[in-house]
Every structure is written in structure tokens, then in C-alpha cells.
C-alpha positions, -999 to +999 in steps of 0.1 A: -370+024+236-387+029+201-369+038+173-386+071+166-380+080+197-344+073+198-342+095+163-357+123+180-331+123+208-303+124+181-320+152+162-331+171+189-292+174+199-282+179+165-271+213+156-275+204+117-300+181+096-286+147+093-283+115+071-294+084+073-262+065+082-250+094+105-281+094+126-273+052+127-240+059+136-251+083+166-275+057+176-251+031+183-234+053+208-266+053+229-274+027+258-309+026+247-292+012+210-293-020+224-328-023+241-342-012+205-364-038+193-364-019+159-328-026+154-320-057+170-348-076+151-331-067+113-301-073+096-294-042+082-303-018+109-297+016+086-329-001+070-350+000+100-337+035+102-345+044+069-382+032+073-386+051+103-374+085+090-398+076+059-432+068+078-424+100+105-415+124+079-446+122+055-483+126+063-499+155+077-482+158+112-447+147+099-420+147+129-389+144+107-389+174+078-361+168+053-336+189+038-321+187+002-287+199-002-275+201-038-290+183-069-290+150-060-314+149-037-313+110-034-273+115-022-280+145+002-314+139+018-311+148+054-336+146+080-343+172+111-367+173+137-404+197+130-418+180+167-414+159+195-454+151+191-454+118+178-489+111+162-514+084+172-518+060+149-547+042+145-550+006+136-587+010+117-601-002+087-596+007+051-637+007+049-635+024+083-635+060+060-667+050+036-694+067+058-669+101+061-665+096+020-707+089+014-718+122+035-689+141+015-698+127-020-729+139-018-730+171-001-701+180-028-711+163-059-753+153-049-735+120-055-754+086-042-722+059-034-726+022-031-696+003-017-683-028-043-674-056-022-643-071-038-648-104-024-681-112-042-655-113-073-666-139-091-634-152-107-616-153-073-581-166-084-581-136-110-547-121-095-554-089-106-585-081-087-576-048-068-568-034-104-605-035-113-629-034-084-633-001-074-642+006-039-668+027-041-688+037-069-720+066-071-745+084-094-749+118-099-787+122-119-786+154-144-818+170-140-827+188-173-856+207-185-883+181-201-884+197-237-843+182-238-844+152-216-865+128-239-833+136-266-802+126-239-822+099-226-821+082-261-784+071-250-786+058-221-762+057-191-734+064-219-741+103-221-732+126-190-759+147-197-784+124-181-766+107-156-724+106-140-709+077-128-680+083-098-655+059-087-633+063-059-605+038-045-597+047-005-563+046+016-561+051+047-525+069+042-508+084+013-473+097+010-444+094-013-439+053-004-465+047-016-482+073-036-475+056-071-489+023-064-518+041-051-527+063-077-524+043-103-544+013-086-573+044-088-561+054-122-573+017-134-603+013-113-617+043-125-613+043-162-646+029-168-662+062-153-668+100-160-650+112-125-622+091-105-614+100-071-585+085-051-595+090-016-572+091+016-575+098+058-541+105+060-519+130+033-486+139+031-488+176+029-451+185+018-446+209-009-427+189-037-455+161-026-484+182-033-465+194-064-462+157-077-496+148-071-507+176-092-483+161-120-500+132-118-533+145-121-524+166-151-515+133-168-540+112-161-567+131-149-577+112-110-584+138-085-577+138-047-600+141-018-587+146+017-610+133+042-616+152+073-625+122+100-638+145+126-658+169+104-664+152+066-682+181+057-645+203+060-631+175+035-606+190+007-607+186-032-573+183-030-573+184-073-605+181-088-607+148-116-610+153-152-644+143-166-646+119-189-670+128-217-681+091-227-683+062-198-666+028-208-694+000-218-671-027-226-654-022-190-686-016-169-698-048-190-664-068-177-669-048-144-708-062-140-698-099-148-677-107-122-689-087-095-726-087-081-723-052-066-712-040-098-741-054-114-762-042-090-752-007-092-760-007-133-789-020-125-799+006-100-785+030-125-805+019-153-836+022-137-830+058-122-830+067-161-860+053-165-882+056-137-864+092-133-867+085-094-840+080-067-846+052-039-821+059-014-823+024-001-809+015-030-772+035-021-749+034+012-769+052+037-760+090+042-750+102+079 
């Protein structure tokens, strides 16, 4: 028997939300206790426990909600059952969602992606690579009337007014395990950009979740995107990013010599300002 579905015996019977060591204790007065995998393999069993309840309660079709009682809601977390449906999960690629995130970008923001492939890193034993490489990175090209367009284009790729550069990092699932490290891997593979987008399949959707995430974004300014895998156009802005007025050279610059994508997609840009024309070819193809 899995472990989640020896949890959701125990709840389902419960009259009352329970913790983590009483729904343990429950567990080992079941038959099934010992023909659990889960909690034979470990230890410390209240761990494998603990994970459980963790990756079932968050995401959007959470089967365990929790209940705080009291202040101390590390002390008094308890856990009930919302369903019995357990969702699928699927074992796909992180680079699974960039089509769903390229026909998004660019019905939403006109923006043309191109996807940085980390491992044409140059300095490959640079330990701190999935701190810089963004995953996906895209143009938005400001269209102005002629008589002002001569003026902007006098800086460059450095003023918003002629072109925006985007950067989004992708995750296949966020919740509150994870949602730190997450957002602040975006937070630093964006800062070179005007936009920064962290970009997830899979999002917790509880309240004081959502509420943290908007914290977050107040501080540092990344927005969210929720991807819809069976419609992208029915994607969410789940908080829009702060732009960033000025772009940072000296990172792009750091960004462009150690990765050849990177460079690339300068390149690309540099000559949209000048030539004033879009090759598509140039960008991840739009579905």
C-alpha cells in the first residue's frame, strides 16, 4: 500500500484534523503499516510521513488541506483530507513547458523567446551556473512613431523605449518547499533584464501561499505566470514583474561570454534595432 493512500484512510476516519505524529501513530495500528514501502525503507518514518503530507497538500489539486490552530502554526499544523482523488503525476521534462511558455509570451507580451541552453556554459565547473543562465530569454520591439525613434535608438538596447528584454526561469512545480529557492534562482537570473518571470506547470494555490508570493514580489519585483498545459492561451499572470527602467550591460556582457545562446540572442537583438525587422527563425518557433 502507498503511503498517501494509507494517510487518506486515517483521515478519512478521522473526526478531527490531525498531526503529523498522530496520523504515524494511527498508521502503525494498520496491517497495511508493514507492507508500506514508504516506511519501511527510512529511519525515521514520521519523516516519510511528513514528506507525504507536504507534496499532497500543496499544488493545485492538494488532497491534504491543513489546519492552523493557535499562533504557532509550526507546533499546531494539522492535516485533513479535501479528496480521495489523488493527482497524476507526470514524470516530464523541465523544457517539456517552453512551447506552452513561447505561444503565451507572445500572445501576452508580443514577446519573441529563445531558450539558453545551460550546458553550452562555457566555464563548465563554474558551480554557480543555474544562478545565471536563465532559461528562456525574449524581445519585445517598441514600435514608435519615426519623428522619435531616430532619438531612442541613439542608446541602444539599454533604453526600454526601443526594445524589452524578458527572462523567465521554469519549474515544473511550485509550493512552499520549495518556493524560496525557486524564486530567488529567478530573482538572480533575471536581474540583467527589464521584466523577470518565474514560470511554473504546477502552483500551490493556498491562500497564505498566494499571499507570500505576493510578498515576495513586492520586494523584489519577479512576477508569476501559471501555465495552462492544455490551453496556454488560458495562462495566468499570477503577479505581473516590475519593469526595470535601465537593462544591466555589465551582466548581459558576463551573461554573453560564457554562454553562446546568450550571445546569440544579443546579437539577434542588436540587429532587430538596426535593421528594425523581426526574423522569426531567429526565436523558438511559436505553436
Amino acid at each position: 500500500m502507498k503511503l498517501v493512500n494509507l494517510i487518506i484512510d486515517i483521515l478519512e476516519k478521522s473526526y478531527v484534523p490531525l498531526k503529523q505524529g498522530e496520523i504515524l501513530a494511527l498508521a502503525e495500528k494498520y496491517h497495511s503499516y508493514k507492507d508500506c514501502i514508504e516506511l519501511q525503507k527510512v529511519q525515521v518514518p514520521l519523516s516519510a510521513v511528513a514528506r507525504c503530507l507536504t507534496k499532497y497538500s500543496g499544488g493545485s489539486k492538494p488532497v491534504f488541506g491543513i489546519y492552523f490552530e493557535g499562533r504557532d502554526k509550526k507546533s499546531q499544523k494539522r492535516f485533513f483530507l479535501k479528496t480521495k482523488d489523488i493527482p497524476e503525476v507526470k514524470n516530464i521534462p523541465e523544457s517539456s513547458l517552453h512551447p506552452y511558455l513561447v505561444q503565451f509570451a507572445h500572445e501576452r507580451f508580443n514577446v519573441y523567446c529563445k531558450t539558453i541552453n545551460a550546458l553550452k556554459v562555457l566555464k563548465k565547473k563554474d558551480k554557480i551556473g543555474k544562478w545565471t543562465n536563465p532559461d528562456i530569454v525574449g524581445v519585445n520591439p517598441v514600435i514608435l512613431n519615426p519623428l522619435f525613434q531616430k532619438e531612442v535608438e541613439k542608446l541602444g538596447i539599454v533604453s526600454t523605449k526601443v526594445i524589452q528584454f524578458y527572462s523567465f526561469e521554469l519549474k515544473l512545480r511550485i509550493d512552499k518547499s520549495n518556493i524560496t529557492e525557486c524564486y530567488f534562482q529567478a530573482v538572480s537570473n533575471s536581474s540583467w533584464s527589464n521584466f523577470g518571470y518565474l514560470v511554473v506547470g504546477d502552483l500551490d494555490t493556498d491562500s497564505t501561499f498566494l499571499s507570500n508570493l505576493m510578498r515576495l514580489n513586492h520586494g523584489y519585483g519577479v512576477g508569476v505566470i501559471k501555465l495552462d498545459l492544455d490551453n496556454p492561451s488560458k495562462s495566468e499572470v499570477i503577479v505581473s514583474a516590475r519593469e526595470r527602467e535601465i537593462v544591466d550591460i555589465n551582466f548581459m556582457n558576463f551573461l554573453s561570454g560564457i554562454n553562446h545562446d546568450f550571445y546569440r540572442f544579443v546579437e539577434i537583438s542588436s540587429g532587430i534595432i538596426a535593421d528594425k525587422t523581426i526574423n522569426k527563425e531567429d526565436f523558438d518557433y511559436i505553436v
